[in-house]
TIMIBA-14043 format. One line per 8 residues: number of its first residue (from 1); their letters; for each residue x, y, z of N, C-alpha, C. Coordinates in steps of 0.001 Angstrom, whole numbers, plus 500000, padded with zeros to 6 digits. Example, Ala and Ser with C-alpha at 12.3 -4.5 7.8 and 13.67 -1.06 7.14 Angstrom:
2
1) AS) 513190/494310/507800/512300/495500/507800/513200/496700/507800  512850/497750/507080/513670/498940/507140/512900/500030/507870
end
This chain:
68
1) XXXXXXXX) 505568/495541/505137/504879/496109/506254/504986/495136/507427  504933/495833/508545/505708/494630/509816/504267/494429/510247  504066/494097/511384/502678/493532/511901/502170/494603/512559  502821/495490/513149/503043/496791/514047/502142/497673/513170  502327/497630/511902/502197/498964/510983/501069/498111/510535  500834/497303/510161/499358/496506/509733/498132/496965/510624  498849/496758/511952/497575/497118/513219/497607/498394/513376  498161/498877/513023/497917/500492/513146/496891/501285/511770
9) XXXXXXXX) 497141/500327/510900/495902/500661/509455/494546/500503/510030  494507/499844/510980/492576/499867/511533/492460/501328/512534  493661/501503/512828/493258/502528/513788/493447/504410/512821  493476/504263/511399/493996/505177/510965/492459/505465/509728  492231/506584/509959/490874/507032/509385/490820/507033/507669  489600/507215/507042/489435/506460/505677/490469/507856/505202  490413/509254/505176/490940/510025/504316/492524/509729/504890  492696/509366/505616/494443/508784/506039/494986/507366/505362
17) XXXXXXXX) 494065/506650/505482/493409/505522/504032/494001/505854/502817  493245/506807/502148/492969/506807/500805/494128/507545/500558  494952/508654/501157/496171/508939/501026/496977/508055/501205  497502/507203/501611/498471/505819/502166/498210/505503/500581  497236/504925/500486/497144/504183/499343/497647/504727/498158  497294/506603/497707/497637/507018/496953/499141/507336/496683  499977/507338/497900/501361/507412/497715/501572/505875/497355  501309/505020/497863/501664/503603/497709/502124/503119/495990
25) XXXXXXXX) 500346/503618/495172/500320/503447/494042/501133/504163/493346  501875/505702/493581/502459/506407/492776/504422/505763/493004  504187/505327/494257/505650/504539/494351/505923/503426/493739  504378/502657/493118/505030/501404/493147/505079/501537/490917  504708/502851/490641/504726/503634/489521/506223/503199/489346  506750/504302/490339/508106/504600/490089/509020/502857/490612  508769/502252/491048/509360/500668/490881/508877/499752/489856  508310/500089/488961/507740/499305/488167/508923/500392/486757
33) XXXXXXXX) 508651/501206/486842/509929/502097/485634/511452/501590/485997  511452/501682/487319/513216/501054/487443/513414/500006/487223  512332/498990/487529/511982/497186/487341/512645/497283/485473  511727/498284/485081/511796/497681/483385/513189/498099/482860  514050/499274/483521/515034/499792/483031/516653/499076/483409  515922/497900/484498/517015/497307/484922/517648/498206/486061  517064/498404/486570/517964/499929/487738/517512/498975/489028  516608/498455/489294/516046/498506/490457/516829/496715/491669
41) XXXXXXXX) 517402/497262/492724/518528/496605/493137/517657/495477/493724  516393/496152/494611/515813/495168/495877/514518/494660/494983  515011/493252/494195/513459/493031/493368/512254/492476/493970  512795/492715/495679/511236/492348/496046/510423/493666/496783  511263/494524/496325/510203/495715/496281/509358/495758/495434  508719/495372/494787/508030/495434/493848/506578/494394/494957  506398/493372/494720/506139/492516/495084/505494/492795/496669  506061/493471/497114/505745/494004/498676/505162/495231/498748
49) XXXXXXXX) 505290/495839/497483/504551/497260/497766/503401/496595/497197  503244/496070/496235/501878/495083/495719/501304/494561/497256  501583/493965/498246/500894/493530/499209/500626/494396/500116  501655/495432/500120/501111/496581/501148/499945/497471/500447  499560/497780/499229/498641/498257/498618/496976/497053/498930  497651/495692/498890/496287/494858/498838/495954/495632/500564  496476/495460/501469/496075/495459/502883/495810/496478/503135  496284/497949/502063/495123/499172/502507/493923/498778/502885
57) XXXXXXXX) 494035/498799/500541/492628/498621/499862/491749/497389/501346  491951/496533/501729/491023/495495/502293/490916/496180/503832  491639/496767/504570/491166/497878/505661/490309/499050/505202  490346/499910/503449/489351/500660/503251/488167/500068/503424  488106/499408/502822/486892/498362/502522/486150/497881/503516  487037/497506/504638/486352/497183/506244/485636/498387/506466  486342/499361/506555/485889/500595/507171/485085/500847/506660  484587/501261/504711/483903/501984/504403/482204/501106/504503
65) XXXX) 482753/498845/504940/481447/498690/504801/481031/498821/505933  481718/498935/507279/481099/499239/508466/480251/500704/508428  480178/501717/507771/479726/503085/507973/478664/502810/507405  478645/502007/506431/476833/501653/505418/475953/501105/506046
end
């Protein structure tokens, strides 16, 4: 994720959130099956979708404790 697309996660609402995240996790599904099968070319995809998932989750989290 570039810095561009980081700053744009504060400006993007919790149900736009929680979808991001949910494709995130189902992709990093499918890189974790190619990881084990030996298929998978760019091995730091793995590794980067892991950090783009942490920086949802920690923008949900901003958001959802600001509304409480």
């Amino acid at each position: 994720m570039k810095k561009r697309e980081v700053k744009e996660l504060v400006g993007k609402t919790v149900p736009e959130l929680k979808k991001q995240l949910t494709d995130l996790m189902t992709n990093l599904k499918k890189i974790q099956i190619d990881r084990q099968i030996g298929k998978l070319k760019n091995t730091n995809l793995y590794g980067q979708t892991l950090k783009d998932i942490a920086r949802v989750k920690n923008v949900l989290r901003q958001k959802e404790g600001s509304k409480a």
